[in-house]
KEKE-3310 file (N, C-alpha, C; in steps of 0.2 Angstrom, whole numbers, plus 5000, padded with zeros to 4 digits):
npx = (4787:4775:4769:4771:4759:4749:4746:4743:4731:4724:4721:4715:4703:4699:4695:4686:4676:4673:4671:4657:4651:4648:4642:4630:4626:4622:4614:4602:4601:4593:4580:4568:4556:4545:4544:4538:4546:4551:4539:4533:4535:4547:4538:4532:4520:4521:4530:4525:4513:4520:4527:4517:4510:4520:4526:4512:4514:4523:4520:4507:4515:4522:4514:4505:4513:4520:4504:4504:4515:4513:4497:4499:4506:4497:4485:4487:4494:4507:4511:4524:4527:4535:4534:4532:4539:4526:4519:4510:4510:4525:4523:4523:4526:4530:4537:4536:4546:4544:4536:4539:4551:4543:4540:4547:4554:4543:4548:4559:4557:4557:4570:4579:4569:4566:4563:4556:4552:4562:4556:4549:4554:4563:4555:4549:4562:4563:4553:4555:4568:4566:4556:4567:4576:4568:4564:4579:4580:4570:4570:4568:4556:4560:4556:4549:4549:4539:4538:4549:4561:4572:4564:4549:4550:4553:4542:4530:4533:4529:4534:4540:4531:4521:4512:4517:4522:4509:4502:4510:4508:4495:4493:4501:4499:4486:4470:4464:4476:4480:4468:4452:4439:4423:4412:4399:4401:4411:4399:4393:4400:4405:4393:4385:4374:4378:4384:4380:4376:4367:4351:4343:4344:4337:4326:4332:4335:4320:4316:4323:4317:4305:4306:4314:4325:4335:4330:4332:4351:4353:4350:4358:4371:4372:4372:4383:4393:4391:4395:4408:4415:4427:4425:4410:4407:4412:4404:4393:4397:4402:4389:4382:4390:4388:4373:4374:4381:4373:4359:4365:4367:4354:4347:4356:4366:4382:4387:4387:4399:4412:4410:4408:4417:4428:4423:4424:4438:4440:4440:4449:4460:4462:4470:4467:4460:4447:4433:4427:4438:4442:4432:4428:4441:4440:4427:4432:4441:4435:4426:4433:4440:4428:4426:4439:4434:4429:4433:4446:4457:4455:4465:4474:4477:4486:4495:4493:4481:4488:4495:4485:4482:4492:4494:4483:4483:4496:4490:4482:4491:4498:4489:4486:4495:4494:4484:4484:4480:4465:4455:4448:4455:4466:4462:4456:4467:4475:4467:4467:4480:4480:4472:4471:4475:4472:4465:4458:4453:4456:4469:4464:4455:4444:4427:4411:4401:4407:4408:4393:4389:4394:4387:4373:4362:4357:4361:4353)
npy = (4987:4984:4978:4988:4998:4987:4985:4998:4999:4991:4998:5009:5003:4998:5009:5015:5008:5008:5021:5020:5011:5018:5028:5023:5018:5030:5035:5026:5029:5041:5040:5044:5056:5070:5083:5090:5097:5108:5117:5123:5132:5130:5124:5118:5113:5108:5100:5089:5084:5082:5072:5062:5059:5055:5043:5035:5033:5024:5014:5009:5006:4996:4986:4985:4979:4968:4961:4956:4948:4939:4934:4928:4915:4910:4907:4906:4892:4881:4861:4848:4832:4827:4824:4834:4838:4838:4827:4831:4837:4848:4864:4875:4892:4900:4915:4928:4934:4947:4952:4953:4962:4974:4974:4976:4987:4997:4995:5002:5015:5019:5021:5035:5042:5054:5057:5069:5065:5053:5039:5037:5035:5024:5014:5011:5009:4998:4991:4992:4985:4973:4968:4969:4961:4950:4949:4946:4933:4928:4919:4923:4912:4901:4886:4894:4890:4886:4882:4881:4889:4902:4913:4909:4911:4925:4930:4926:4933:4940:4953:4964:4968:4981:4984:4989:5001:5006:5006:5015:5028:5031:5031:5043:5053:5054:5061:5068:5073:5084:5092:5099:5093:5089:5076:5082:5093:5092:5088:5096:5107:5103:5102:5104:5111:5123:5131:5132:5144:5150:5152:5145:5132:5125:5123:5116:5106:5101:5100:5087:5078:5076:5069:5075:5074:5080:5093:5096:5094:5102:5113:5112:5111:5124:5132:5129:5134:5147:5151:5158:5155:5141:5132:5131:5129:5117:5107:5107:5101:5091:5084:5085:5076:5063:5062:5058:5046:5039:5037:5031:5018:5015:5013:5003:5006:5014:5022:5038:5037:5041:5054:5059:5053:5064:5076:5076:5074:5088:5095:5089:5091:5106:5113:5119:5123:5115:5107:5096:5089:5077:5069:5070:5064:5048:5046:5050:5038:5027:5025:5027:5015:5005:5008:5000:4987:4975:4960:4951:4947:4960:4976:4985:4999:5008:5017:5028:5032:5033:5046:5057:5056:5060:5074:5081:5080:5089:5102:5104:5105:5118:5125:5127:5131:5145:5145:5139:5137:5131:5119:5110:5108:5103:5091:5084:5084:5074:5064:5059:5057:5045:5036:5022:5015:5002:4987:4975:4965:4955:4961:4972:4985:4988:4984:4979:4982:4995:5004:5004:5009:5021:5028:5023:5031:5048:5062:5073)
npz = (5016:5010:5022:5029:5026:5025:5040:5039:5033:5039:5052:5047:5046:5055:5064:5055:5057:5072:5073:5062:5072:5083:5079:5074:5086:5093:5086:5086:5100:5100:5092:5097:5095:5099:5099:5108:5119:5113:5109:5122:5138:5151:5161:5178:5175:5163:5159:5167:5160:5147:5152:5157:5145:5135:5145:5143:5132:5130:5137:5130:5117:5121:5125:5114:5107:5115:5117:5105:5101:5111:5110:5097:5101:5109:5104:5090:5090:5088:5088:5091:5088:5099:5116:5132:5148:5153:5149:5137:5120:5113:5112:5101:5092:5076:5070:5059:5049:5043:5049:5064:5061:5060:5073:5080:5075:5078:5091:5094:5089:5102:5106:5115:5123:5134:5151:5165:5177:5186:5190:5184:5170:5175:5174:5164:5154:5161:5155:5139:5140:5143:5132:5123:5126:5123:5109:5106:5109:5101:5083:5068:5059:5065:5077:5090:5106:5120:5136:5148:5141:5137:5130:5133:5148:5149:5140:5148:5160:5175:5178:5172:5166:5158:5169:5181:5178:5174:5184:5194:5183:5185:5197:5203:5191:5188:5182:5192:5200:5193:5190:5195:5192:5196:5191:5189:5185:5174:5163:5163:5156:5143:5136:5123:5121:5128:5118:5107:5097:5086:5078:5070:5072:5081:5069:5060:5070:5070:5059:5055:5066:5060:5049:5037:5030:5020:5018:5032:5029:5021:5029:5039:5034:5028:5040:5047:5037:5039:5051:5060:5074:5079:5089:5090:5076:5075:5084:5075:5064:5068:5071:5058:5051:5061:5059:5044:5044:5054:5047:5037:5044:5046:5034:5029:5020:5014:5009:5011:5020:5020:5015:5028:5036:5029:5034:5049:5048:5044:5056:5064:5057:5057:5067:5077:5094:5102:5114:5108:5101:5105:5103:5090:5084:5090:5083:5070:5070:5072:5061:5054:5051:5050:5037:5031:5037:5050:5051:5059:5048:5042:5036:5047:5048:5061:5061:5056:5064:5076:5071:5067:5081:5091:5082:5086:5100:5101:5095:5107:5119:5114:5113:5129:5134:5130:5138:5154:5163:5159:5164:5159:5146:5149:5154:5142:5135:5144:5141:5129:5127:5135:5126:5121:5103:5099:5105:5117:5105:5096:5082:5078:5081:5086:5091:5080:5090:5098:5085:5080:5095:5095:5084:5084:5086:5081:5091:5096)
capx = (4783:4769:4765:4765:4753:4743:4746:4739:4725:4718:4722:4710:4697:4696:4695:4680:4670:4672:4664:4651:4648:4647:4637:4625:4622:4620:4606:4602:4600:4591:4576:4562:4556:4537:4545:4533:4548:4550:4532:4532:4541:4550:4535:4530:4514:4521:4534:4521:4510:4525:4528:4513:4511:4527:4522:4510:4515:4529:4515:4506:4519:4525:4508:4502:4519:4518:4499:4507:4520:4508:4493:4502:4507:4494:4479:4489:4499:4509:4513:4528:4524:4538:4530:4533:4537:4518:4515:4509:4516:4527:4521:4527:4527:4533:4535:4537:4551:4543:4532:4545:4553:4538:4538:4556:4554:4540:4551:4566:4555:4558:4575:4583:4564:4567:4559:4559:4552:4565:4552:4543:4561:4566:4549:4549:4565:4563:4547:4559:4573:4562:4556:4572:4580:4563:4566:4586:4581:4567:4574:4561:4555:4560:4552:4549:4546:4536:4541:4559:4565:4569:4559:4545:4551:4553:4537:4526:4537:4524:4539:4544:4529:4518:4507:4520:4524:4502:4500:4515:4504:4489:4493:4502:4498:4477:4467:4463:4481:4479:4464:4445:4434:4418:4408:4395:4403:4413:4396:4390:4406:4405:4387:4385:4370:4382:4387:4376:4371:4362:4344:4342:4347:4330:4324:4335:4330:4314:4317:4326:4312:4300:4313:4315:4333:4339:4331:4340:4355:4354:4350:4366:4378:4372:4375:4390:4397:4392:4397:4416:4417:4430:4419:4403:4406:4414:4397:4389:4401:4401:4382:4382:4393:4384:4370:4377:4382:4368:4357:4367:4366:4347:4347:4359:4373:4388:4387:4390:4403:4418:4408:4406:4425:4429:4417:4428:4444:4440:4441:4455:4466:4463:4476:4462:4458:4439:4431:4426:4443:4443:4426:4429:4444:4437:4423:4435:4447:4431:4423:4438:4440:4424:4426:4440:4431:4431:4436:4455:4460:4458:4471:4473:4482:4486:4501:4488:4478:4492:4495:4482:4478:4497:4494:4478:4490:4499:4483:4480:4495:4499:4484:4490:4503:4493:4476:4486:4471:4460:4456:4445:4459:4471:4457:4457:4475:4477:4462:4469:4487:4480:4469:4473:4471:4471:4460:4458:4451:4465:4471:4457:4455:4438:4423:4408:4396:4407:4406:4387:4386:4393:4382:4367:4357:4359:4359:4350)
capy = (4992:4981:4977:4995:4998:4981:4986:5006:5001:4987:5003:5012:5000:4997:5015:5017:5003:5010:5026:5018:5007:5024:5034:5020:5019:5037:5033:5021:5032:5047:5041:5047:5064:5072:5091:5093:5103:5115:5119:5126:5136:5122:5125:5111:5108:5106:5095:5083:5082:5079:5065:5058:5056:5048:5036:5032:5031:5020:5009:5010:5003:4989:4982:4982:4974:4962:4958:4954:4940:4933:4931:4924:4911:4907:4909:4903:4888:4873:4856:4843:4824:4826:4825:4840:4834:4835:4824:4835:4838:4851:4869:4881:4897:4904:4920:4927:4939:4954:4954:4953:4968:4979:4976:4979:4996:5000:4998:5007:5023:5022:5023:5040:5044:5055:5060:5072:5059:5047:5035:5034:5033:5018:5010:5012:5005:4990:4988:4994:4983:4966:4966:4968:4952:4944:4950:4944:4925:4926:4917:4921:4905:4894:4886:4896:4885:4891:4877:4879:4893:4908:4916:4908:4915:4930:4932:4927:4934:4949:4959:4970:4969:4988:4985:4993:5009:5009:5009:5022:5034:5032:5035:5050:5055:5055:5068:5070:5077:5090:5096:5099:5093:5085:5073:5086:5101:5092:5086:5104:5112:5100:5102:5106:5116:5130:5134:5133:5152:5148:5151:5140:5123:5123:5125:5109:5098:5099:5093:5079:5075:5074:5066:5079:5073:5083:5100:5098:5093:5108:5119:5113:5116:5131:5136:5126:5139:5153:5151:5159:5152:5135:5125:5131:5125:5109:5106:5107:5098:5084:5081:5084:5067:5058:5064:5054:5038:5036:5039:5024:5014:5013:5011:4999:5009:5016:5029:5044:5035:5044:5063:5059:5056:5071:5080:5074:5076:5096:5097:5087:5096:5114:5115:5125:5118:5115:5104:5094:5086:5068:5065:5069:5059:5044:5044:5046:5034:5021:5027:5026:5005:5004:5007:4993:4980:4974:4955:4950:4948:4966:4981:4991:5008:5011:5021:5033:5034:5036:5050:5060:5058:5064:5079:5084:5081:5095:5105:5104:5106:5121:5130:5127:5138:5152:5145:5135:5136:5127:5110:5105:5107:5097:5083:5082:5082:5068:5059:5057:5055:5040:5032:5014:5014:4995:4985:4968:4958:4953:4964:4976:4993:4990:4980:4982:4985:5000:5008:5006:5014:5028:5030:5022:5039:5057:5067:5082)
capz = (5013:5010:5029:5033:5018:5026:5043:5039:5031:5045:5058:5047:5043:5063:5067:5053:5061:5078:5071:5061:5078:5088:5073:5076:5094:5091:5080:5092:5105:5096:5089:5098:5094:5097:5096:5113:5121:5108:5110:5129:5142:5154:5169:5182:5173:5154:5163:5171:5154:5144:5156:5158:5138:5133:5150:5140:5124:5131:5140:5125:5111:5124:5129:5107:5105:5119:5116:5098:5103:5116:5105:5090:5104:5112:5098:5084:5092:5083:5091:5089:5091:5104:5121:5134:5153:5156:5143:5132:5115:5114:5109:5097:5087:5071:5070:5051:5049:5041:5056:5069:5060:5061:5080:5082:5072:5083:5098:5092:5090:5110:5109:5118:5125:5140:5156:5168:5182:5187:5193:5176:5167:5176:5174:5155:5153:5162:5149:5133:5139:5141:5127:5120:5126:5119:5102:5107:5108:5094:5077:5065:5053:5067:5081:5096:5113:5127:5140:5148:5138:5141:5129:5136:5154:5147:5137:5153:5166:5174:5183:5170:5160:5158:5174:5186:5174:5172:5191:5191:5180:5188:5206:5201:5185:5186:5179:5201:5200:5188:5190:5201:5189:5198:5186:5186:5183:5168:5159:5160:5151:5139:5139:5118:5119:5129:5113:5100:5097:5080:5081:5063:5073:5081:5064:5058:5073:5067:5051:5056:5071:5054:5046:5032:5031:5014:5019:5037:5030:5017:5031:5042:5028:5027:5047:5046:5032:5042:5059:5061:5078:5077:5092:5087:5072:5075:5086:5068:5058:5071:5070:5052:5049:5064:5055:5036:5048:5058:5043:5033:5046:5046:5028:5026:5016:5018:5005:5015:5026:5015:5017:5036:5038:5029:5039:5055:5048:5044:5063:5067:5054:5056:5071:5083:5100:5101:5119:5103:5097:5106:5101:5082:5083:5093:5078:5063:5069:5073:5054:5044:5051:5045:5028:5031:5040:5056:5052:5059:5043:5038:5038:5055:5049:5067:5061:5053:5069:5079:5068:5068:5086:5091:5079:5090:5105:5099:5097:5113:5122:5111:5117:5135:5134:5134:5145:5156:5168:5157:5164:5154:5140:5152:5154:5135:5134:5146:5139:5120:5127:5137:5122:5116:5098:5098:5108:5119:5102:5092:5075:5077:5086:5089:5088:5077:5095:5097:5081:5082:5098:5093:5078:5082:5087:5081:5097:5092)
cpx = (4776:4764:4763:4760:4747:4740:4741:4730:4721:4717:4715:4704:4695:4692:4687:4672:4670:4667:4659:4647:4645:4643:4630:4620:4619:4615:4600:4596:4594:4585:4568:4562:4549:4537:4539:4537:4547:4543:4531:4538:4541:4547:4534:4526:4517:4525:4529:4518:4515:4526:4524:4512:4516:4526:4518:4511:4521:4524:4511:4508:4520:4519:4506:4507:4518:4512:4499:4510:4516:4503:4495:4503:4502:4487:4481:4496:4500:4511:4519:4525:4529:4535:4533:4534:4530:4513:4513:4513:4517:4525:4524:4524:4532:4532:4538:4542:4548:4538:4535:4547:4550:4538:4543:4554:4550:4542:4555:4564:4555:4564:4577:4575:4566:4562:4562:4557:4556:4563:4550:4549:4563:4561:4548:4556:4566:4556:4553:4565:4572:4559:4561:4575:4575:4566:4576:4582:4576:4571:4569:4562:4558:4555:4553:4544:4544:4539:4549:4562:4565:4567:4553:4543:4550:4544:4529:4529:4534:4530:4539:4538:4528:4515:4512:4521:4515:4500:4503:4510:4499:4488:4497:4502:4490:4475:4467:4470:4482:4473:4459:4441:4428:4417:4403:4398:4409:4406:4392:4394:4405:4399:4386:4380:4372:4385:4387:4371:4366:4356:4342:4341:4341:4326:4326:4334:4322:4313:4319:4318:4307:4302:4312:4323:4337:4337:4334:4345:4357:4355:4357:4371:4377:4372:4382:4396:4395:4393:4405:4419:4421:4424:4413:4402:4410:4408:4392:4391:4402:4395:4380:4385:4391:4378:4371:4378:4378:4361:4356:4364:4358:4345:4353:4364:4378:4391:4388:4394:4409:4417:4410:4413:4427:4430:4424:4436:4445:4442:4446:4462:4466:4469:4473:4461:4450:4438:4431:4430:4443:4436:4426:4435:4443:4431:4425:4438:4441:4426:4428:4438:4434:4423:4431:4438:4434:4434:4444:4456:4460:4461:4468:4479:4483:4491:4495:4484:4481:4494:4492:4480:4483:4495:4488:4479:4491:4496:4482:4484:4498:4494:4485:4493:4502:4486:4479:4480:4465:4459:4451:4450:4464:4468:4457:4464:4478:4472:4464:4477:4488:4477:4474:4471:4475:4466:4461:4458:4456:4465:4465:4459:4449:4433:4416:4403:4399:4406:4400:4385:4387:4389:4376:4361:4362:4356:4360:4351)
cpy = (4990:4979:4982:4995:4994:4985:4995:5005:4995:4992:5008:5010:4999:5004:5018:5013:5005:5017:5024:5016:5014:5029:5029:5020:5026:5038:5029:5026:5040:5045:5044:5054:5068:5079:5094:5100:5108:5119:5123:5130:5130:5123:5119:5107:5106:5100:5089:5081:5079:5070:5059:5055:5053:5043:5032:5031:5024:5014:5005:5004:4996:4983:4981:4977:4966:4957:4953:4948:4935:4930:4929:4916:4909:4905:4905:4896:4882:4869:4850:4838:4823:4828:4827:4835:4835:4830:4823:4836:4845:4856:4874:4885:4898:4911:4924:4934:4947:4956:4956:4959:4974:4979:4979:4986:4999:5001:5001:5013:5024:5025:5031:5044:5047:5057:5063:5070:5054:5042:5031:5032:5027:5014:5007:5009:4998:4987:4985:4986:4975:4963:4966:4963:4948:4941:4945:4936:4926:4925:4916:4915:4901:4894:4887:4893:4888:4887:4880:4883:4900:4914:4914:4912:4923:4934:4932:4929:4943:4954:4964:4971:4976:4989:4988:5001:5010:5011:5016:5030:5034:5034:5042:5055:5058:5060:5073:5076:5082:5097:5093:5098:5088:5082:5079:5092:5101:5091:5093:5107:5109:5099:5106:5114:5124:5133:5134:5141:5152:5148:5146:5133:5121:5120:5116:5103:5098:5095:5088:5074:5073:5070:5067:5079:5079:5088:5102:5097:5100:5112:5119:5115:5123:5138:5135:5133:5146:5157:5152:5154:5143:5130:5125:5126:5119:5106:5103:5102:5090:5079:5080:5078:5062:5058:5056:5047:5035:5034:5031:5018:5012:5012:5005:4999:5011:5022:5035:5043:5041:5053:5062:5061:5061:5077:5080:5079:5085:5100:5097:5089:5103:5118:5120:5120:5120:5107:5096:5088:5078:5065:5064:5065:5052:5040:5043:5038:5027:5022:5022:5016:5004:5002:5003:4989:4980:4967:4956:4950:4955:4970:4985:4997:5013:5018:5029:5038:5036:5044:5057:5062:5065:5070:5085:5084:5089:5101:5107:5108:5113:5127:5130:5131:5145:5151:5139:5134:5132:5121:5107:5103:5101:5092:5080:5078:5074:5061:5055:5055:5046:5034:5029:5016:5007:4991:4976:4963:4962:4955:4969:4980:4992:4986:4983:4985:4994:5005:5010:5010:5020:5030:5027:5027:5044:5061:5073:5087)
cpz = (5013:5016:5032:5029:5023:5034:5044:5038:5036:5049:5055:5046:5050:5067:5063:5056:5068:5078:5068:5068:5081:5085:5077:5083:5095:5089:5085:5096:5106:5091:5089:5097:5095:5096:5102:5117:5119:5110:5116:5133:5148:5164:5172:5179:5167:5156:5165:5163:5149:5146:5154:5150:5134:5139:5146:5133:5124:5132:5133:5118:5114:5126:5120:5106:5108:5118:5109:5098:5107:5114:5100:5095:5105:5108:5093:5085:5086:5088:5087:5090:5098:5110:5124:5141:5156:5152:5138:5125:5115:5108:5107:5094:5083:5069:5062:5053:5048:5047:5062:5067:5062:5068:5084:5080:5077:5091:5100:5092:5097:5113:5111:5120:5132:5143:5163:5176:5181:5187:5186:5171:5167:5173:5166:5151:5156:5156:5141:5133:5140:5137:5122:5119:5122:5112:5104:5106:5101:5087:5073:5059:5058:5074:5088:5101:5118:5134:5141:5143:5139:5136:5130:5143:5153:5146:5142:5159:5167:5176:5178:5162:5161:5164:5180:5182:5174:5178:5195:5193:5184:5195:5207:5197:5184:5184:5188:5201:5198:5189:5194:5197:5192:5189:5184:5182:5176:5162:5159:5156:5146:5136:5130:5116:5124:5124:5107:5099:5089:5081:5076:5066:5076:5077:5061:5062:5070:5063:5051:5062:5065:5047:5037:5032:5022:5014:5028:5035:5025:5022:5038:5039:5029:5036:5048:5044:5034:5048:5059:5067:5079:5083:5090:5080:5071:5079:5080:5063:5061:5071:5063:5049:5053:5060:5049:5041:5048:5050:5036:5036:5047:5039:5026:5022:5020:5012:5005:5020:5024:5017:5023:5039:5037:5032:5045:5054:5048:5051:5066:5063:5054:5060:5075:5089:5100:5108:5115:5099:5100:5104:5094:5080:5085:5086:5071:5064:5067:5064:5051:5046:5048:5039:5028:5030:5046:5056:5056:5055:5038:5042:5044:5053:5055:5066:5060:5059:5073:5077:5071:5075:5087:5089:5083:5099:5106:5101:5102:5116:5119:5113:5124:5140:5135:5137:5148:5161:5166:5158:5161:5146:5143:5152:5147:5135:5137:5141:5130:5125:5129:5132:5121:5109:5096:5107:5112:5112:5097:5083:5074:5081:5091:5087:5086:5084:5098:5093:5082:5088:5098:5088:5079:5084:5084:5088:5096:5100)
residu = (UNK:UNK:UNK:UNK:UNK:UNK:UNK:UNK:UNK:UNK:UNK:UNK:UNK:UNK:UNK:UNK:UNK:UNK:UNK:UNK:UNK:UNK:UNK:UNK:UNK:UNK:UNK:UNK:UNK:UNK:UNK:UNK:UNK:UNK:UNK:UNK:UNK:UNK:UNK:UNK:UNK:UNK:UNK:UNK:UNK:UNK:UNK:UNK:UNK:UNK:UNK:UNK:UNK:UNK:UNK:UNK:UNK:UNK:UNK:UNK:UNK:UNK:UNK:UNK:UNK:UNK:UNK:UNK:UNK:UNK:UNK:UNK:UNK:UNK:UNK:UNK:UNK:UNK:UNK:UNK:UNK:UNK:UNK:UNK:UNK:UNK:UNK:UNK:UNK:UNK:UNK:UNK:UNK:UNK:UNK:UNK:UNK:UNK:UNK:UNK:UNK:UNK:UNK:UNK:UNK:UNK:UNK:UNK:UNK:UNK:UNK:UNK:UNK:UNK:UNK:UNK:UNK:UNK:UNK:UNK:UNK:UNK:UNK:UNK:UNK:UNK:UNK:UNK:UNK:UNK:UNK:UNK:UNK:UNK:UNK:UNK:UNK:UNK:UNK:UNK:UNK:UNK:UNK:UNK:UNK:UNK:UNK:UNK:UNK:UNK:UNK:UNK:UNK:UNK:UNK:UNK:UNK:UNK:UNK:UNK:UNK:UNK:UNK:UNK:UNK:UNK:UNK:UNK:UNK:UNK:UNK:UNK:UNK:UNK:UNK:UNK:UNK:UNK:UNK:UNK:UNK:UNK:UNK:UNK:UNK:UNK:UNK:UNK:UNK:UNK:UNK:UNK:UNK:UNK:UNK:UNK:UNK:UNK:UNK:UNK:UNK:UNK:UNK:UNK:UNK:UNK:UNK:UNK:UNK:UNK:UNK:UNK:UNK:UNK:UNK:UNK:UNK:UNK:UNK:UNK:UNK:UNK:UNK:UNK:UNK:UNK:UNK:UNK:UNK:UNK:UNK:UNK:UNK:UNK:UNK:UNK:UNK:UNK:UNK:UNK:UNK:UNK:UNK:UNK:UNK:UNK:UNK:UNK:UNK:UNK:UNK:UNK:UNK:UNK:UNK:UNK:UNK:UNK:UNK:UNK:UNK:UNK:UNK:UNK:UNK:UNK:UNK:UNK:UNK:UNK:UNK:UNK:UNK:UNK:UNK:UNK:UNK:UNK:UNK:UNK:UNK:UNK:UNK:UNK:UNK:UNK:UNK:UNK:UNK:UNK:UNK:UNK:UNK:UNK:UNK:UNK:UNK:UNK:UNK:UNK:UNK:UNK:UNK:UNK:UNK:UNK:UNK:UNK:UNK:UNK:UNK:UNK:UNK:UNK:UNK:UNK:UNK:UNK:UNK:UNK:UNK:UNK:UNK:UNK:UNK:UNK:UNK:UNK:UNK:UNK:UNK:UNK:UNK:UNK:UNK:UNK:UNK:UNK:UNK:UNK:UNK:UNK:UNK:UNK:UNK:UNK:UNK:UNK:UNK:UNK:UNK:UNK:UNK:UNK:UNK:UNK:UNK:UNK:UNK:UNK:UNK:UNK:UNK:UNK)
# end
């Protein structure tokens, strides 16, 4: 009695861990989600867009990650007194657990990512699934070898790094693919003073030209708040926080940085499509580091900036749907889905020569 008893309850203890196992994979398998389908009817062009931005977002996470393991190595190296066959002593990393984790989490948001190009599918899984074996040999708190191991091989090994999935996109993915936009004929659409109907704003360049800065800034608030139009007045709202920047930055403050952002975000959260959105994102995201800092030692809230961009993604692609003609809205579209937000120099987004260029003039 007591072996069936034994014998029943191994049967079901085995049968529970196969389902946990199988729950999991599941989980596994199911974690990517951006709700892009939902949002569209399943036409060629929503199909490509789709593509092309999870492409990048795949490219994107594998190339931060990557840059991540390879500069801890290369940047921050340790040495054995053991000497390597080149004579050398032999060099290592330690890579700290809670950091490892964070990169892992960030890679598992890839799992069950689909696509409706083959091409791009395969390409993106040989990224996903190389850095996977990394992570396999990495043993955080010990000492990871670059010479002769095959985390070393791996971690320098270009076959399966981003640069085949990036050549991919771009030979088939290009804005050229999409749409007829000449250079000329986009910096005209784009062209701000097609859509400032305000007679007042003459009236406020002046003031600033004479650098009557608190009765122009009075007199944009007050166009700002009575302009219904969503791009018109993002035009406003955008020069008004360039405006508080630019403004600091010749003073040597930072006391209207906080309004300025504000300013930004009003844009980037209304959930309106405006020519306007990657510029106002572009300038919060390069703002808000700011009021960080630019050293490497301080915080990069990538998650946050990912965020928000995503959200104005959305935006986009949601207008789309019913001006699928608009290529200037697809140009946006690709153009934010392609942004990096992180950058060549290491733990940063962005360097202070960028911030200042976008803030060192007000372009009246």
């Amino acid at each position: 009695m007591k072996k069936t008893i034994y014998l029943l309850f191994t049967l079901l203890l085995i049968i529970s861990c196969q389902s946990n196992q199988t729950t999991n994979q599941q989980n596994k398998g199911s974690n990517y989600q951006d709700g892009l389908d939902e949002l569209g009817k399943n036409s060629k062009l929503n199909k490509r867009l789709i593509d092309v931005y999870r492409a990048y977002f795949v490219r994107n996470t594998c190339e931060e990650i990557d840059n991540y393991l390879f500069s801890e190595f290369i940047n921050h190296p340790k040495y054995t007194k053991e000497l390597g066959i080149n004579g050398k002593p032999k060099q290592y990393v330690v890579y700290p657990e809670k950091t490892i984790k964070n990169q892992i989490n960030k890679l598992n948001l890839l799992n069950g990512i689909t696509f409706n190009d083959e091409k791009i599918k395969y390409l993106s899984d040989l990224c996903i699934q190389r850095l996977n074996k990394i992570f396999n040999e990495i043993k955080p708190h010990k000492k990871m070898f670059f010479a002769q191991t095959n985390f070393g091989i791996l971690l320098t090994d270009p076959m399966y790094r981003t640069h085949d999935l990036e050549r991919y996109i771009h030979k088939n993915y290009d804005i050229s693919a999409f749409v007829n936009l000449s250079e000329k004929t986009y910096w005209e659409l784009n062209d701000k003073s097609n859509y400032i109907k305000d007679p007042r704003y003459e009236a406020y360049k002046n003031k600033m030209i004479h650098i009557q800065y608190n009765q122009a800034e009075e007199l944009l608030k007050k166009i700002i708040t009575e302009t219904k139009d969503f791009q018109e007045q993002s035009i406003y709202k955008i020069q008004m926080a360039d405006q508080l920047v630019s403004i600091d930055i010749k003073t040597g403050s930072n006391s209207h940085f906080l309004e300025a952002k504000t300013i930004y975000e009003t844009i980037l959260k209304a959930n309106k499509y405006s020519l306007y959105l990657f510029e106002s994102w572009v300038k919060w995201r390069s703002l808000s580091q700011a009021m960080i800092g630019f050293s490497q030692l301080d915080n990069v809230p990538n998650e946050s900036y990912e965020k928000m961009r995503f959200a104005n993604i959305k935006t986009i692609y949601s207008y789309l749907q019913e001006n699928p003609n608009d290529e200037m809205a697809i140009n946006y579209f690709l153009t934010l889905s392609s942004h990096k937000t992180y950058s060549k120099y290491e733990k940063q987004i962005q360097n202070k020569e960028e911030f200042y260029e976008y803030f060192k003039t007000v372009n009246l």
